[in-house]
N, CA, C and O atoms as a GROMACS GRO file, in nm:
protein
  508
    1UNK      N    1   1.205  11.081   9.666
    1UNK     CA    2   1.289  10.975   9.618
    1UNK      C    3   1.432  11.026   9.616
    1UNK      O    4   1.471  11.142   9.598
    2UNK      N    5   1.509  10.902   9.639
    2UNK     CA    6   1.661  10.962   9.651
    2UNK      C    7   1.739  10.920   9.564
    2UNK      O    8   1.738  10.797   9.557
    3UNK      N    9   1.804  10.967   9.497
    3UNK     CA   10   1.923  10.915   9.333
    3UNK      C   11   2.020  10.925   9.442
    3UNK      O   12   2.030  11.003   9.537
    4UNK      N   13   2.097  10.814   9.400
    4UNK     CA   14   2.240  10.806   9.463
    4UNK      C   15   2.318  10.809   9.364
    4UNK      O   16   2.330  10.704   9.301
    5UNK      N   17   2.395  10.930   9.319
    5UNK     CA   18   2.490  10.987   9.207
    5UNK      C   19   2.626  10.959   9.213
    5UNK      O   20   2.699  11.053   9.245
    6UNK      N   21   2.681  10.841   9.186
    6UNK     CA   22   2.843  10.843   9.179
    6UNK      C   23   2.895  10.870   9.044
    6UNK      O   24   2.880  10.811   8.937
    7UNK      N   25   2.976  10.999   9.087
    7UNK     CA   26   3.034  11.019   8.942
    7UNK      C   27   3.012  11.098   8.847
    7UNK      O   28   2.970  11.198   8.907
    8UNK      N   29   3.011  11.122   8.735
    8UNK     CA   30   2.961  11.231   8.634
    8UNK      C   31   2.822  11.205   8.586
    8UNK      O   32   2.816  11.131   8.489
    9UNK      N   33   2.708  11.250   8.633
    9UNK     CA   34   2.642  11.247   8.551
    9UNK      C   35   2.519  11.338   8.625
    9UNK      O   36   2.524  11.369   8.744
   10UNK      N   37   2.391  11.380   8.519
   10UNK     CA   38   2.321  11.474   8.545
   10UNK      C   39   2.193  11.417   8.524
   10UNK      O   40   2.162  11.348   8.427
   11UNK      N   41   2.116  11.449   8.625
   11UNK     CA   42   1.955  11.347   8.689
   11UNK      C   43   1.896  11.467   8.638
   11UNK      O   44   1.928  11.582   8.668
   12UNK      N   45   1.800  11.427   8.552
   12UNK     CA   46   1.688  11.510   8.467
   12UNK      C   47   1.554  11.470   8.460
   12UNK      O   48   1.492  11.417   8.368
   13UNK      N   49   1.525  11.500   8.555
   13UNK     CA   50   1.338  11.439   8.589
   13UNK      C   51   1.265  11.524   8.452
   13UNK      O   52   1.290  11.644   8.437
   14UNK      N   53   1.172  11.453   8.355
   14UNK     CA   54   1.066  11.595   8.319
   14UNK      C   55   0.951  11.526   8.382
   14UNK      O   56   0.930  11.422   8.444
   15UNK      N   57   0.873  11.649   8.332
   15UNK     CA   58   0.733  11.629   8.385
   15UNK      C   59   0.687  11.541   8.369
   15UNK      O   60   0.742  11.470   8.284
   16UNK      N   61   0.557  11.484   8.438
   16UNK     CA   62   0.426  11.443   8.351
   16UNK      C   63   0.401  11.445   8.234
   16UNK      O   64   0.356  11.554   8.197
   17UNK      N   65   0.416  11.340   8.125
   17UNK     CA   66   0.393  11.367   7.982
   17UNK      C   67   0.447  11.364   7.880
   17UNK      O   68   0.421  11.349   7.761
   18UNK      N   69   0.572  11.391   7.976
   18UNK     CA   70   0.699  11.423   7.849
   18UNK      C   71   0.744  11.244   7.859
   18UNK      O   72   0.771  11.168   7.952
   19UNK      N   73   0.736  11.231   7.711
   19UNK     CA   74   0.742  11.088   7.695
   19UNK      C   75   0.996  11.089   7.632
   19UNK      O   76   1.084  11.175   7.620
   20UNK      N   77   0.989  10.970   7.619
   20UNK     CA   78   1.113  10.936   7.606
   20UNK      C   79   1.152  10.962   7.425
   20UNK      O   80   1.240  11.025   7.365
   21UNK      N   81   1.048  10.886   7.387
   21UNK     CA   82   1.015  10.960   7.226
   21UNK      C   83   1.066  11.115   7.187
   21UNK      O   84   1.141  11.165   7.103
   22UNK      N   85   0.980  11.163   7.299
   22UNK     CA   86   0.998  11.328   7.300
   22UNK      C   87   1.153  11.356   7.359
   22UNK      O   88   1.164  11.478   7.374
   23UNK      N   89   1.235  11.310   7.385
   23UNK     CA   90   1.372  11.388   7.412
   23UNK      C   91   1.433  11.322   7.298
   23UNK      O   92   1.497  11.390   7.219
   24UNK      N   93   1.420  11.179   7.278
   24UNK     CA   94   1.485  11.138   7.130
   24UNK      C   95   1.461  11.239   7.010
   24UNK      O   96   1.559  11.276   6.945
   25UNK      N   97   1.320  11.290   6.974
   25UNK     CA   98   1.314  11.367   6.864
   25UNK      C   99   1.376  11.488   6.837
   25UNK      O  100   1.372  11.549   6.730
   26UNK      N  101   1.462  11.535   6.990
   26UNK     CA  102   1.557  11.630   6.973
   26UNK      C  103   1.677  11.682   6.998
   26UNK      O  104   1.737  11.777   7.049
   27UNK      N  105   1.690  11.551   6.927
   27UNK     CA  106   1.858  11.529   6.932
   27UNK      C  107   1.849  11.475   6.777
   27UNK      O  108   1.761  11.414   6.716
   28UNK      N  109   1.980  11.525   6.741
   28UNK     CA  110   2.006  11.545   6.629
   28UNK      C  111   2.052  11.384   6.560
   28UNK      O  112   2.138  11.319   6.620
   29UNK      N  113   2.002  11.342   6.462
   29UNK     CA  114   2.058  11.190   6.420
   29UNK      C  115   2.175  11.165   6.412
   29UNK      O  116   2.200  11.050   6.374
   30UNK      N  117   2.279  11.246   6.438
   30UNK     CA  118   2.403  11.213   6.413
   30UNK      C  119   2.523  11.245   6.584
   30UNK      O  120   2.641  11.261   6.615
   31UNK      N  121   2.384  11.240   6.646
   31UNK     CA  122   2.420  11.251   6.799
   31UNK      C  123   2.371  11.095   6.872
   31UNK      O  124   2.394  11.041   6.981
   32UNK      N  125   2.308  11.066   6.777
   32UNK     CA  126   2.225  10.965   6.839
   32UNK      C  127   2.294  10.800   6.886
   32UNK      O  128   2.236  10.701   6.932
   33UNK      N  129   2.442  10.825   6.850
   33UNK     CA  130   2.543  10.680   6.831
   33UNK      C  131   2.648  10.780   6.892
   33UNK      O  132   2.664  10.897   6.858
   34UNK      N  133   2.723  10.702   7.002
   34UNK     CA  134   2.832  10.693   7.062
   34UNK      C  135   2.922  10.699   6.974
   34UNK      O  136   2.911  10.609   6.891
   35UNK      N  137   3.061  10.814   6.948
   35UNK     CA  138   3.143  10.797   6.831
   35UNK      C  139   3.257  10.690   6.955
   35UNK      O  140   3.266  10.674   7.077
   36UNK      N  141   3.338  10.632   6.812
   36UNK     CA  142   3.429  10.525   6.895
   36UNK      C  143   3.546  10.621   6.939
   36UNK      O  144   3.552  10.723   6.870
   37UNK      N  145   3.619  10.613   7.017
   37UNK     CA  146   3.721  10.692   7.034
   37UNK      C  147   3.859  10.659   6.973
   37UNK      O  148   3.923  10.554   6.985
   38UNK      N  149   3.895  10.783   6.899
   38UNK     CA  150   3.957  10.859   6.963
   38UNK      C  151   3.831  10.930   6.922
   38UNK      O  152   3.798  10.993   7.022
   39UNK      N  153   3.769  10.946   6.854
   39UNK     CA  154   3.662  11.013   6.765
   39UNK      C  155   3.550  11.134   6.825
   39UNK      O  156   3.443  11.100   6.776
   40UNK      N  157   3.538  11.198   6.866
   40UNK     CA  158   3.454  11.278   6.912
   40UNK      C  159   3.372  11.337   6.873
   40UNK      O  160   3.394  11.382   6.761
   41UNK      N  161   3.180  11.388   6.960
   41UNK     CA  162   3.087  11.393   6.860
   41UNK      C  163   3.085  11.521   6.800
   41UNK      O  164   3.140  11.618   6.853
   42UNK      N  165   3.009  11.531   6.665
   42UNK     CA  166   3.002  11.663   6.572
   42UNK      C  167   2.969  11.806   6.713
   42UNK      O  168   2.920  11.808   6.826
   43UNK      N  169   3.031  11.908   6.616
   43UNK     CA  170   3.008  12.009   6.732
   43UNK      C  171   2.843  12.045   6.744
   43UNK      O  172   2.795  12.121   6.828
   44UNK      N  173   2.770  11.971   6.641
   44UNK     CA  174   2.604  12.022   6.702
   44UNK      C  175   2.561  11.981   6.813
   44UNK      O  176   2.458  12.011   6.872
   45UNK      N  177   2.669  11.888   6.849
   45UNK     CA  178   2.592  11.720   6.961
   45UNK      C  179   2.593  11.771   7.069
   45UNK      O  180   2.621  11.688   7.156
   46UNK      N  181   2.570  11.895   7.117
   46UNK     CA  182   2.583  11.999   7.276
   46UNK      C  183   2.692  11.955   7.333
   46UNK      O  184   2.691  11.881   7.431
   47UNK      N  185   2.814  12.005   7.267
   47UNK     CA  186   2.958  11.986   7.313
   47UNK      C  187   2.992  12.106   7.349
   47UNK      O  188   3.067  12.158   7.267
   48UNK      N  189   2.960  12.186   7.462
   48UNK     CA  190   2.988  12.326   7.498
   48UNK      C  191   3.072  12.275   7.624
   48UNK      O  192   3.077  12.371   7.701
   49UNK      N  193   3.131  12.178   7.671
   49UNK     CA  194   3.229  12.142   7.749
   49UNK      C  195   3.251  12.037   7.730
   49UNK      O  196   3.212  11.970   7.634
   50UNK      N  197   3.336  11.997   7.840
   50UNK     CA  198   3.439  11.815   7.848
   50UNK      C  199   3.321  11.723   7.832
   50UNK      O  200   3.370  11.612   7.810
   51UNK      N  201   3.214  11.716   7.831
   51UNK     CA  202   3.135  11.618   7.795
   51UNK      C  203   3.007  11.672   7.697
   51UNK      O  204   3.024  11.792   7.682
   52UNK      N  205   2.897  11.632   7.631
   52UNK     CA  206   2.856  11.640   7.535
   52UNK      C  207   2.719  11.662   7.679
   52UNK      O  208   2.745  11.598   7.781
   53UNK      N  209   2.637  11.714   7.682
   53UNK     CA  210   2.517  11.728   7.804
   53UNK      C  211   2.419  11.779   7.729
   53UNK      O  212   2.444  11.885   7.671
   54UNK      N  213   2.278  11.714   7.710
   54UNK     CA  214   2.127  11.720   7.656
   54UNK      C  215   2.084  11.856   7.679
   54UNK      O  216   2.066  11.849   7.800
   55UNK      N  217   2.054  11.980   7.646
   55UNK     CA  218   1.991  12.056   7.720
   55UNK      C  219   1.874  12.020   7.728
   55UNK      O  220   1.818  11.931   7.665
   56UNK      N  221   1.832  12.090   7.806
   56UNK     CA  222   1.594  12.049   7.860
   56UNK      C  223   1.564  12.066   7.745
   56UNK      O  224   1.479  11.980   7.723
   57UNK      N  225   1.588  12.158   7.600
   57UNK     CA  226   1.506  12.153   7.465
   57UNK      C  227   1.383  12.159   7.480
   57UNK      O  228   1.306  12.094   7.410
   58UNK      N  229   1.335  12.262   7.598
   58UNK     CA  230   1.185  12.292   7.541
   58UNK      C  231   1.097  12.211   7.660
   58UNK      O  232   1.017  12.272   7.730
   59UNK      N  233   1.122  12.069   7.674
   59UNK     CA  234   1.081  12.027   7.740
   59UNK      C  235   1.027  12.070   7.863
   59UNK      O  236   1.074  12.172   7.915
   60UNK      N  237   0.915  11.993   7.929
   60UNK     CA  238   0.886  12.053   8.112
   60UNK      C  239   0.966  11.952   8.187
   60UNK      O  240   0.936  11.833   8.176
   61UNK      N  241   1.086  11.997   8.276
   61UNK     CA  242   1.156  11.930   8.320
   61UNK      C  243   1.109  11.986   8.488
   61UNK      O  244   1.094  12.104   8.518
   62UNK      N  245   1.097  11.901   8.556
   62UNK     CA  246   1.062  11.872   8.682
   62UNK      C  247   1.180  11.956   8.804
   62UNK      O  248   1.176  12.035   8.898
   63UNK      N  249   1.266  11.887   8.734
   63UNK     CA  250   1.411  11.910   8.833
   63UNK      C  251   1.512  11.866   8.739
   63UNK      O  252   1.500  11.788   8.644
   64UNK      N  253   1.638  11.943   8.792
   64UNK     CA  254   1.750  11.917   8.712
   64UNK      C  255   1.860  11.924   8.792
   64UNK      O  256   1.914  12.028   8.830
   65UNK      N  257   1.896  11.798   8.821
   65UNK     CA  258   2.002  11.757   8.907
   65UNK      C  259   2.148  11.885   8.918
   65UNK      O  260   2.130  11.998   8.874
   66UNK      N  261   2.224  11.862   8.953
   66UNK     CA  262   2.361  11.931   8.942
   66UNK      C  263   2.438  11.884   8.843
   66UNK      O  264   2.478  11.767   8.839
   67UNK      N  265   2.463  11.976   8.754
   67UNK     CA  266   2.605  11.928   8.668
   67UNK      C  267   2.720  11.971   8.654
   67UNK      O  268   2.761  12.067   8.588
   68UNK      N  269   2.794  11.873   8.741
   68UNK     CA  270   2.926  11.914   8.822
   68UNK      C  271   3.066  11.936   8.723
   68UNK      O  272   3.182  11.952   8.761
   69UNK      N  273   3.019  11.933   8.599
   69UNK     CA  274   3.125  12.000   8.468
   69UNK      C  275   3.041  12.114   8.452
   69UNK      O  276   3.072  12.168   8.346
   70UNK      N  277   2.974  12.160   8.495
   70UNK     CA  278   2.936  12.322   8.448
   70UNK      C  279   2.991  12.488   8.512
   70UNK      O  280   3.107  12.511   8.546
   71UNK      N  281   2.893  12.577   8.517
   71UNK     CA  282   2.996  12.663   8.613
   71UNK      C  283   2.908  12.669   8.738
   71UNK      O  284   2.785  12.665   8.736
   72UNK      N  285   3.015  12.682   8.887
   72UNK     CA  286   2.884  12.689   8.991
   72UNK      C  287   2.801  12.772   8.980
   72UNK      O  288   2.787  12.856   8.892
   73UNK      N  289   2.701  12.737   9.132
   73UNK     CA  290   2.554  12.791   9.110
   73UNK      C  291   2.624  12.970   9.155
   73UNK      O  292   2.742  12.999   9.173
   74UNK      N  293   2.483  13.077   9.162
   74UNK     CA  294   2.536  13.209   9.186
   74UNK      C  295   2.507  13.216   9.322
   74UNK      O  296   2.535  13.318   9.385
   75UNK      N  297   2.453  13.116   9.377
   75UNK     CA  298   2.454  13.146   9.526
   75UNK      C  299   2.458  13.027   9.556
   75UNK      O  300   2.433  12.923   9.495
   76UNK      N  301   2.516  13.069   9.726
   76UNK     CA  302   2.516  12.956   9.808
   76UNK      C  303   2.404  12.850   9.790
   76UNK      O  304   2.314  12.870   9.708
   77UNK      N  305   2.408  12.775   9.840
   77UNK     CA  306   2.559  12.704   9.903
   77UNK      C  307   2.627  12.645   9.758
   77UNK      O  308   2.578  12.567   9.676
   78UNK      N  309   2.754  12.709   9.758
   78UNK     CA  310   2.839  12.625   9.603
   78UNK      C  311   2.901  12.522   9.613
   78UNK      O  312   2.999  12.519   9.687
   79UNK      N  313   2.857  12.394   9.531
   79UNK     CA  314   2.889  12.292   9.537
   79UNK      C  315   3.020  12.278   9.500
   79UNK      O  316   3.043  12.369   9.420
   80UNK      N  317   3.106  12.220   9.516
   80UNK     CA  318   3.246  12.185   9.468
   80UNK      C  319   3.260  12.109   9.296
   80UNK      O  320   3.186  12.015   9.266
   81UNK      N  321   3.333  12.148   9.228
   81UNK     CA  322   3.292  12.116   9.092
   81UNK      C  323   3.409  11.982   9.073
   81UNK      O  324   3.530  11.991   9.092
   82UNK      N  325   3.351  11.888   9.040
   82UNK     CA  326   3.452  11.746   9.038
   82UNK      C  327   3.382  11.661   8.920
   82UNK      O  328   3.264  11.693   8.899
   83UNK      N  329   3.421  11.584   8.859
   83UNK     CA  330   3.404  11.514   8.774
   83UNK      C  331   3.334  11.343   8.873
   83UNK      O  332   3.234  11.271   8.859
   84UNK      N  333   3.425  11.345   8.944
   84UNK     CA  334   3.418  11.256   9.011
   84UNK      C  335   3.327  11.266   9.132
   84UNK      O  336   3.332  11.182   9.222
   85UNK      N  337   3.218  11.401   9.133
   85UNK     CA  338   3.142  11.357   9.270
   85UNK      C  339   3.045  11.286   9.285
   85UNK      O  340   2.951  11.258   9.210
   86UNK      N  341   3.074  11.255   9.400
   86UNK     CA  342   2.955  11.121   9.489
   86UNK      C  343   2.868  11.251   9.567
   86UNK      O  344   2.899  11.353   9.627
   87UNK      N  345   2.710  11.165   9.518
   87UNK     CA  346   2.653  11.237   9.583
   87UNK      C  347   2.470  11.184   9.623
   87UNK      O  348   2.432  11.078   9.571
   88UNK      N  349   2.373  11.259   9.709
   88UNK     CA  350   2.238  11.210   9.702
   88UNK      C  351   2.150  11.326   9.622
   88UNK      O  352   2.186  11.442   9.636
   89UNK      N  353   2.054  11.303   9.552
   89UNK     CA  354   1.965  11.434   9.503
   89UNK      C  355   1.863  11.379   9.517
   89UNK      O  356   1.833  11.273   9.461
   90UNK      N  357   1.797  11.439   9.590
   90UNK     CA  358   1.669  11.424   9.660
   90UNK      C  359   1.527  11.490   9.569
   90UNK      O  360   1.528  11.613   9.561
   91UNK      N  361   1.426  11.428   9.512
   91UNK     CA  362   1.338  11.508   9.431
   91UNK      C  363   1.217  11.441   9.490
   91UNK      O  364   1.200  11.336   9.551
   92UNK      N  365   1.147  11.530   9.455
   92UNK     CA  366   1.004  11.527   9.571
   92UNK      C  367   0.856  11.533   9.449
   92UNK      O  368   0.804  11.624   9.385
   93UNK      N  369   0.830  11.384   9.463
   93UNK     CA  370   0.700  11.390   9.325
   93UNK      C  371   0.556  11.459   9.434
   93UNK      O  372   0.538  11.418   9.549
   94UNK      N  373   0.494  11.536   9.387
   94UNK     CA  374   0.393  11.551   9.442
   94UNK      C  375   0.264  11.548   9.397
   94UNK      O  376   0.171  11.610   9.449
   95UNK      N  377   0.255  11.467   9.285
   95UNK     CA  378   0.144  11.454   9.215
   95UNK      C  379   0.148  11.308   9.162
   95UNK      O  380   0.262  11.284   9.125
   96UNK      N  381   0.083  11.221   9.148
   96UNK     CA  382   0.060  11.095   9.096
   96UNK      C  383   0.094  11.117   8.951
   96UNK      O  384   0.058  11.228   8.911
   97UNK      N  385   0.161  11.032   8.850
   97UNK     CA  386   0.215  10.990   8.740
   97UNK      C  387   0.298  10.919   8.690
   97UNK      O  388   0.300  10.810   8.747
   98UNK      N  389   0.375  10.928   8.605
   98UNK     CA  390   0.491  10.879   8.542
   98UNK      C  391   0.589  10.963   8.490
   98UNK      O  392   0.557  11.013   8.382
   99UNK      N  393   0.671  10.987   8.522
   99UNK     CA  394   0.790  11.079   8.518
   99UNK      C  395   0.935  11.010   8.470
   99UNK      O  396   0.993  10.930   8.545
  100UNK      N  397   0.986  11.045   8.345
  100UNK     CA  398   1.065  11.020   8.285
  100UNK      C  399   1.190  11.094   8.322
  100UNK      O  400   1.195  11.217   8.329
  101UNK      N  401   1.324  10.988   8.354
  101UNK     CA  402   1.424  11.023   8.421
  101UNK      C  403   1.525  10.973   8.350
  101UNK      O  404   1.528  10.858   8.305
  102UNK      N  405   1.649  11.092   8.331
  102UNK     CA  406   1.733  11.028   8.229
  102UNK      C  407   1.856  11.118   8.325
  102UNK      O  408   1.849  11.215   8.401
  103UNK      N  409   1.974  11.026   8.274
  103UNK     CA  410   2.088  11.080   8.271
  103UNK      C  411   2.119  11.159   8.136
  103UNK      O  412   2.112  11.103   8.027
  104UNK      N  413   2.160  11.317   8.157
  104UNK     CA  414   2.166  11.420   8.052
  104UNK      C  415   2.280  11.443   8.010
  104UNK      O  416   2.302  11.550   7.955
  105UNK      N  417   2.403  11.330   8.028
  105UNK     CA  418   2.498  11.320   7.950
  105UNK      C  419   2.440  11.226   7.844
  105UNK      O  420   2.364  11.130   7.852
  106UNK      N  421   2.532  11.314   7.698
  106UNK     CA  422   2.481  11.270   7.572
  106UNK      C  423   2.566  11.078   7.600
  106UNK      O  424   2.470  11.025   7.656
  107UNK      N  425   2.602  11.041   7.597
  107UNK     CA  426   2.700  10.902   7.588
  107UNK      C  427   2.606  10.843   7.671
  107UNK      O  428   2.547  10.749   7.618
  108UNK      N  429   2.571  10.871   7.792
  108UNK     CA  430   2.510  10.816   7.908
  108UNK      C  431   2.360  10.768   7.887
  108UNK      O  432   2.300  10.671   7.933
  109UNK      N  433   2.321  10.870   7.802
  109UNK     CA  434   2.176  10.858   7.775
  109UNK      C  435   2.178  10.756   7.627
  109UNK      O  436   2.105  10.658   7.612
  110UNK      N  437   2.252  10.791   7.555
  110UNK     CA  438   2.289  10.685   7.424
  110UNK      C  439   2.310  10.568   7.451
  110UNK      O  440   2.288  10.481   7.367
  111UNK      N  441   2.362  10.537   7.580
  111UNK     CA  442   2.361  10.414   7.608
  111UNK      C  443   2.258  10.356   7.732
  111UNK      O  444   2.293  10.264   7.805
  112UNK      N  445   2.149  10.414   7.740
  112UNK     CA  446   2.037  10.377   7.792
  112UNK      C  447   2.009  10.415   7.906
  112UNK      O  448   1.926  10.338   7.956
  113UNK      N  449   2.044  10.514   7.986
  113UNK     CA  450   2.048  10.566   8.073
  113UNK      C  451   1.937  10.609   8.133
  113UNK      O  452   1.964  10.720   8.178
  114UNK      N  453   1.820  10.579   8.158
  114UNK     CA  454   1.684  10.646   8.162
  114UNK      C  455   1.603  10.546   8.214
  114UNK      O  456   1.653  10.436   8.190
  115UNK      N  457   1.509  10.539   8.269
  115UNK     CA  458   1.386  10.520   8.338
  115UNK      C  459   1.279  10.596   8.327
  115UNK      O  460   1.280  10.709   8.279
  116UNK      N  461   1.142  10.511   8.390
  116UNK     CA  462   1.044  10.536   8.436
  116UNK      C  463   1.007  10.558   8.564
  116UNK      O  464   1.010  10.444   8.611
  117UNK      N  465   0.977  10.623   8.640
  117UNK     CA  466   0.917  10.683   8.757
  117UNK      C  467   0.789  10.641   8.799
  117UNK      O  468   0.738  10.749   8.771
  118UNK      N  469   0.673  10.561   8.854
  118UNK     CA  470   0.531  10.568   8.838
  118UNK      C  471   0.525  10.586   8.989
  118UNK      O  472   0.562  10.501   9.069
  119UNK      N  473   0.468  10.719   9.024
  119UNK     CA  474   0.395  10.714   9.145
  119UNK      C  475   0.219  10.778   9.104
  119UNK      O  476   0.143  10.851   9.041
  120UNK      N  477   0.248  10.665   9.211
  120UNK     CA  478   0.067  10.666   9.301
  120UNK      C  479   0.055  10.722   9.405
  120UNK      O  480   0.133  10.756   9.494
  121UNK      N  481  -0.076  10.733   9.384
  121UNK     CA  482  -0.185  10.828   9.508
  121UNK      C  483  -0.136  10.765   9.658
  121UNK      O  484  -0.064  10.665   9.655
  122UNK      N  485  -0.171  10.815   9.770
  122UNK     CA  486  -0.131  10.797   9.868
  122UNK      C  487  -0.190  10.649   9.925
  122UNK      O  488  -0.144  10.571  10.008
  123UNK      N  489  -0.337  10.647   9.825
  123UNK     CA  490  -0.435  10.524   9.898
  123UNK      C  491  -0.436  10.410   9.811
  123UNK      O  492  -0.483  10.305   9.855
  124UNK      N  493  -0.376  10.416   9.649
  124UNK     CA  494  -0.384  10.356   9.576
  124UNK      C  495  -0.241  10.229   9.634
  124UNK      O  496  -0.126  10.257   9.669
  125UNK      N  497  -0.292  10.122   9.627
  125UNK     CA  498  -0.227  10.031   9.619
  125UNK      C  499  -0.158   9.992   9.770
  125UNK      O  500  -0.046   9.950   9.799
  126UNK      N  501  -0.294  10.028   9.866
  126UNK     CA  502  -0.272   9.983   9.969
  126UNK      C  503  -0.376   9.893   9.995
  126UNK      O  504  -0.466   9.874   9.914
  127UNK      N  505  -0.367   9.820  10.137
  127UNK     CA  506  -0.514   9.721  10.153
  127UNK      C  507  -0.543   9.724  10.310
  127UNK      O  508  -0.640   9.664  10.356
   0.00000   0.00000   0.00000
C-alpha cells in the first residue's frame, strides 16, 4: 500500500492488535487537547522538537514512516530534511489483519488523524 505524504507528518503503522485505545492510554491527559495558540503543549507532551511527535511507547509498530523534523538517517540514502516534504511510503502488509495507522504528530493525531487498515487473505473476497 502506498501513503501519499504531503507535508509534515509521520505514518505509523502498528501491528496486529495494537488497538487505537492502546496509543490513547499513553499519552498523557493533558496532551490529549490541542492548546489554542499562541499557547503551546506542557513539556511532557513529547516536545523534543518544532513539533510535539508520539513516540511508539512500547507499542509493536509495523513501520515507521520518515520524520522529516528529526535528525537524518546514519546511512544512505539521506533524505533531505524539510518540513514541507512531498512524498510516497510504501509499506508492505504480509499477513491478513487490521492494522492501525496514525499520523504521529501529537496535533495531527488529536485531531483525528488515524485509520484502519483491514487486509485479507489472497482468496478471501474473491469469486
Amino acid at each position: 500500500m502506498n501513503f501519499v505524504v504531503s507535508g509534515l507528518h509521520v505514518i505509523r503503522v502498528y501491528d496486529k492488535g495494537v488497538q487505537l485505545r492502546d496509543v490513547k492510554a499513553q499519552i498523557p491527559d493533558e496532551c490529549e487537547v490541542n492548546p489554542t495558540p499562541p499557547a503551546e503543549f506542557p513539556a511532557n507532551c513529547f516536545t523534543q522538537g518544532p513539533v510535539a511527535v508520539i513516540p511508539p511507547l512500547g507499542l509493536d509498530v509495523l513501520y515507521e514512516g520518515l520524520n522529516s523534523i528529526g535528525p537524518p538517517p546514519q546511512v544512505p540514502p539521506f533524505a533531505p530534511l524539510s518540513l514541507a516534504q512531498n512524498r510516497v511510503e510504501a509499506v508492505s502488509f504480509l499477513s491478513p489483519g487490521r492494522y492501525l495507522v496514525i499520523c504521529a504528530v501529537l496535533e495531527h493525531f488529536n485531531d483525528g488523524m488515524y485509520a484502519v487498515v483491514e487486509v485479507s487473505g489472497r482468496d478471501q473476497g474473491r469469486s
